[in-house]
C-alpha positions as CSV (number, residue, x, y, z in Angstrom):
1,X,-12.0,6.5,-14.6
2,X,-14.2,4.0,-12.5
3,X,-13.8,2.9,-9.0
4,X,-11.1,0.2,-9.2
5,X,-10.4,-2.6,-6.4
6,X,-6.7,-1.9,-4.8
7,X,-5.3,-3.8,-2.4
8,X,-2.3,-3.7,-0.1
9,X,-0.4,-6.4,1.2
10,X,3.1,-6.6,3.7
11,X,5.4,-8.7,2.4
12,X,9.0,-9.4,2.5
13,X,9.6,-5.8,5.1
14,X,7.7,-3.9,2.4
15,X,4.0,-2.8,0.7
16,X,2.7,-4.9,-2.4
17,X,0.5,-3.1,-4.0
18,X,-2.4,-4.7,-6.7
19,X,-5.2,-3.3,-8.7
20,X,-8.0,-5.6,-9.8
21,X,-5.8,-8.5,-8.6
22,X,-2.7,-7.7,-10.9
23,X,0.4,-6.6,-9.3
24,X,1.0,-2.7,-10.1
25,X,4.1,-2.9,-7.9
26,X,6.2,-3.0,-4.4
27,X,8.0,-1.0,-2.2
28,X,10.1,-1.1,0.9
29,X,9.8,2.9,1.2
30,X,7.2,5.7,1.6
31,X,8.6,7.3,-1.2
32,X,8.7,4.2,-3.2
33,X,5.3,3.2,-2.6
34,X,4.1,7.1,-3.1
35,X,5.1,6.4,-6.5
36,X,3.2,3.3,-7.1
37,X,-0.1,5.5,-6.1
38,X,1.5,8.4,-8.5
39,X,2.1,6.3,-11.4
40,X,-1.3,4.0,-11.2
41,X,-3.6,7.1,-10.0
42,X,-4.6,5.7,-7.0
43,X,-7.2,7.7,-4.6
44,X,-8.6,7.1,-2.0
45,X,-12.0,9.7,-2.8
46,X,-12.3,7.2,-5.7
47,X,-10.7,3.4,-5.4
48,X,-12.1,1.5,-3.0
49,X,-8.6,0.5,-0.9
50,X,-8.3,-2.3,1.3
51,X,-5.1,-4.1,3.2
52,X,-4.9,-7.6,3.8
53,X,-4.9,-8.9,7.4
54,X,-1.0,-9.4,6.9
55,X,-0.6,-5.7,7.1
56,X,-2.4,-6.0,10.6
57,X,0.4,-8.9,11.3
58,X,3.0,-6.6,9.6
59,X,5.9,-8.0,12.3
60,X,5.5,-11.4,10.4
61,X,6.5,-9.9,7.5
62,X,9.6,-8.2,8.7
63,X,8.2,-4.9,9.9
64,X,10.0,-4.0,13.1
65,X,5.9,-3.4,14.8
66,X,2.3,-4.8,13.3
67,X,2.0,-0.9,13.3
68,X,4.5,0.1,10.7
69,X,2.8,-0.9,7.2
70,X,-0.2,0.7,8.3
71,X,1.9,4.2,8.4
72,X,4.2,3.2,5.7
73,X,0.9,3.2,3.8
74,X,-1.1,6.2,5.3
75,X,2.5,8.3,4.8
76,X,2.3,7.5,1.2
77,X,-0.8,8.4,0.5
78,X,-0.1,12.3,2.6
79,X,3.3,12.2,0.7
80,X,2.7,15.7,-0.5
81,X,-0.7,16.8,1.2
């Protein structure tokens, strides 16, 4: 498989998750969001990830801390490391 755009965006308290600009899903939970990555293949030693500046501003999106998507997504992707 080739190296495939994926983005993450906060929105509405949880992670939306697209893939060459088409949604692949969303989740308000590591374990939801683990799934997304399970179900799409998503790697990081081969898709080139990205998050949108709103996961930086997470709090405006309903995260209790700016912090929080960051390590909703970084928990995700160690789900079972």
């Amino acid at each position: 498989m080739t190296e495939r755009f994926v983005c993450f965006n906060a929105e509405e308290k949880g992670i939306r998750v697209t893939i060459e600009h088409e949604k692949a899903g969303w989740s308000d939970t590591v374990e939801g969001l683990h799934q997304i990555l399970v179900q799409n293949d998503i790697r990081l030693d081969r898709d080139r990830c990205f998050c949108s500046s709103d996961v930086d501003f997470a709090s405006e999106e309903g995260f209790a801390n700016d912090a929080d998507a960051h390590a909703m997504i970084n928990s995700a992707f160690n789900y079972y490391a």
